[in-house]
C-alpha positions as CSV (number, residue, x, y, z in Angstrom):
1,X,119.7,101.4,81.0
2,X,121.7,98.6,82.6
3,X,124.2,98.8,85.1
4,X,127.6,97.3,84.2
5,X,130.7,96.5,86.1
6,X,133.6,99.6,85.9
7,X,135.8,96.8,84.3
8,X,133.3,95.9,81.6
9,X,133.3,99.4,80.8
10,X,137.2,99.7,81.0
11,X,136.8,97.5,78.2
12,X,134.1,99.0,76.1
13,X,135.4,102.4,76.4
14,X,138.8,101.0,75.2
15,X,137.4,100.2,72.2
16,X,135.2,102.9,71.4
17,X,138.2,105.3,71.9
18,X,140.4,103.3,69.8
19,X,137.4,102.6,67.1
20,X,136.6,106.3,67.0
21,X,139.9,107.3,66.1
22,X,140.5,105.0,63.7
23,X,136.9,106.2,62.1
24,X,137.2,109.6,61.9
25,X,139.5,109.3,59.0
26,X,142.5,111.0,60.9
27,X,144.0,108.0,62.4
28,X,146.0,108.4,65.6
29,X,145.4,112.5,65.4
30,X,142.1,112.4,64.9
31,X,142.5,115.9,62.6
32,X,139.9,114.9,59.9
33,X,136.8,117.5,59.6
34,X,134.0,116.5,60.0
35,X,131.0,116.7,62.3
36,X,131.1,115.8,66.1
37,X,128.7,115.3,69.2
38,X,129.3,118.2,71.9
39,X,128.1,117.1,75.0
40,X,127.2,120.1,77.3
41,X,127.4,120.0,81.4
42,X,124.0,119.0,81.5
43,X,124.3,115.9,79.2
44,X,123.0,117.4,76.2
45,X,124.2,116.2,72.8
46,X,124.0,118.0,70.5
47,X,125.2,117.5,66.8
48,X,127.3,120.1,64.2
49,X,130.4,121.3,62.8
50,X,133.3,122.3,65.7
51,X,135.8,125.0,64.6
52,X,138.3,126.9,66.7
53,X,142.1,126.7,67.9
54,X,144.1,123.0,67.2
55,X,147.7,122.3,68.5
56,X,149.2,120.6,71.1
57,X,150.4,123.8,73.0
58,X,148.4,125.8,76.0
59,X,146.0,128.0,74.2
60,X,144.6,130.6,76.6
61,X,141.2,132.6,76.7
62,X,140.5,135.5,78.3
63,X,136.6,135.1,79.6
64,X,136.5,133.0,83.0
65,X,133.0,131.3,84.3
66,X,133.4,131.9,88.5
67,X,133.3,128.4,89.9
68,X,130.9,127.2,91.6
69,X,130.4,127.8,95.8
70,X,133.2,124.3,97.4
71,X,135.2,124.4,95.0
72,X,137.3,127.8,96.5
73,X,140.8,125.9,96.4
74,X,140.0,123.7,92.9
75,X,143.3,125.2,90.7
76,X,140.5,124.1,87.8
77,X,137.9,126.7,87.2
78,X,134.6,125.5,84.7
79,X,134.7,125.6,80.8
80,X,132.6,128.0,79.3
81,X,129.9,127.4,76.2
82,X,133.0,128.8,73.9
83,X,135.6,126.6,75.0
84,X,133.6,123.7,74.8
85,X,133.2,124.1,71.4
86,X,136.2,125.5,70.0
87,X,137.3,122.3,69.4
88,X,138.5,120.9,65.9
89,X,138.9,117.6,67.0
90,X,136.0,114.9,66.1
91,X,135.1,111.4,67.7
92,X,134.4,110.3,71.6
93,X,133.6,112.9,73.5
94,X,135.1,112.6,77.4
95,X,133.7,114.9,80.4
96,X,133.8,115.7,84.3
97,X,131.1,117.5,85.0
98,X,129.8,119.0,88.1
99,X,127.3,121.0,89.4
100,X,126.3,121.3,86.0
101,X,129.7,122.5,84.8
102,X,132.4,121.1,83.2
103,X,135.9,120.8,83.7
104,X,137.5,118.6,81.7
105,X,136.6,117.8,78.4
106,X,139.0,115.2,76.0
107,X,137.9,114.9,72.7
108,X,140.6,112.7,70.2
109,X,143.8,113.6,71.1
110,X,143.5,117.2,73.2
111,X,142.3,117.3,76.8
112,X,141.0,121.1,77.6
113,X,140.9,122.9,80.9
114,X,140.4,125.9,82.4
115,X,143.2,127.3,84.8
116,X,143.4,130.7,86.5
117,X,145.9,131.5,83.3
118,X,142.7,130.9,81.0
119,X,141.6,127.6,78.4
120,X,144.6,125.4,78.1
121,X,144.5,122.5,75.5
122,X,147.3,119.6,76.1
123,X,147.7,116.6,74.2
124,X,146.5,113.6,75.7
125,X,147.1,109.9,74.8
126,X,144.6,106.8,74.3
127,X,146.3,105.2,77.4
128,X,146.2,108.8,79.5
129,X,142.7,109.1,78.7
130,X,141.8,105.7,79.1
131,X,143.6,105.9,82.5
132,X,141.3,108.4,83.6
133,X,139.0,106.1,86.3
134,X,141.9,104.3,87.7
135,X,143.2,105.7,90.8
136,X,146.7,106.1,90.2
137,X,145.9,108.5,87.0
138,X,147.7,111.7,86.4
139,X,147.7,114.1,83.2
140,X,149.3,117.3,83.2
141,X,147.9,120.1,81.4
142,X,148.7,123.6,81.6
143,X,150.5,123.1,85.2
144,X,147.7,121.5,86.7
145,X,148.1,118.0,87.1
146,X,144.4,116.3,86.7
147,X,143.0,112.7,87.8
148,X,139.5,111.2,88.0
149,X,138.8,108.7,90.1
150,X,135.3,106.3,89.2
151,X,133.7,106.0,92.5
152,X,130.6,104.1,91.4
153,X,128.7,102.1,89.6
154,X,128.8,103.4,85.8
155,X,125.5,103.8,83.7
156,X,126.3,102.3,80.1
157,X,123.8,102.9,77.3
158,X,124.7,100.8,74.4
159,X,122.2,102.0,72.1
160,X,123.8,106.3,72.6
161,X,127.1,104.7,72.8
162,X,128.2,105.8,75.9
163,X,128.7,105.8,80.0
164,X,128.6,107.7,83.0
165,X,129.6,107.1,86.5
166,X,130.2,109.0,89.7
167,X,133.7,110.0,89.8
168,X,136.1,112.9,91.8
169,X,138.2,115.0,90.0
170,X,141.4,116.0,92.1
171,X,143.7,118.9,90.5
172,X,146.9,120.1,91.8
173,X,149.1,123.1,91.2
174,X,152.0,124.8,93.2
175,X,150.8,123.4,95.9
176,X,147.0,124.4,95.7
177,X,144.8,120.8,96.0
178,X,141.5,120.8,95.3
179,X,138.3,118.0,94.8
180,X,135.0,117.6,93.0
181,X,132.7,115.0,93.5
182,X,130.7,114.7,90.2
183,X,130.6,112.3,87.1
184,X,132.6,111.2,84.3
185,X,131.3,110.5,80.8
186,X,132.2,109.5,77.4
187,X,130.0,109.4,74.5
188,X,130.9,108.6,71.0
């Protein structure tokens, strides 16, 4: 693996995002079926068919992983092995993961979460998600407003087709703020 400049990266993740979508058959939605790489809080891929709940509205879940111990006041709480895969979109697969959890994953045009009010999946744009590094970056998405900050050097493995950098995901809502130091990936 080589180390690459964030803006490099800027640049090659641009254009993986915008070359997956325009792959996958579904165009700008990225709906087509099809296979898709899941990549779980420990940076495993794995490869197979996704199937669960589409749309662009809040979809809510009932089971709730506890977060882990410093993240008390984080308004985000981690994805579970079911919401990470009830996905039916297909293409690059975005995460922030720590501690070994995830807590946001974007994957074509839906960004997921998991708020106290359960899984919520928002649509999210090429230029939101490609925003995500930058420090002025904001997404809303089930009342939480969400930005990820790169705070490092990013890891980019040409070969796998993707990166990974230290990053820190800040989440607000009503007035509850809350950080996590961890990293944010993409693979496609």
């Amino acid at each position: 693996m080589t180390r690459t400049s964030p803006w490099v990266l800027v640049l090659v993740l641009a254009l993986a995002v915008s070359a997956c979508g325009n792959d996958a058959g579904g165009g700008a939605s990225n709906g087509g079926a099809g296979n898709a790489v899941a990549v779980d809080a420990a940076g495993n891929a794995s490869a197979g068919s996704q199937a669960g709940q589409a749309g662009g509205s809040a979809i809510s879940s009932q089971s709730a992983p506890i977060p882990p111990s410093g993240a008390a006041n984080m308004p985000l709480q981690p994805l579970s092995e079911e919401d990470l895969v009830s996905t039916t979109q297909i293409g690059c697969t975005c995460q922030f993961n720590s501690r070994n959890r995830t807590y946001v994953q974007a994957i074509g045009d839906e960004m997921m979460v998991r708020t106290p009010a359960g899984r919520q999946v928002c649509p999210i744009t090429d230029a939101q998600l490609q925003s995500f590094g930058e420090s002025d970056s904001d997404v809303p998405c089930g009342g939480v407003r969400v930005s990820i900050r790169v705070t490092g050097a990013r890891t980019l493995d040409v070969e796998a087709d993707s990166s990974e950098g230290p990053a820190t995901l800040s989440a607000s809502e009503d007035g509850t703020n809350g950080t996590l130091d961890g990293t944010w990936g993409c693979a496609c």
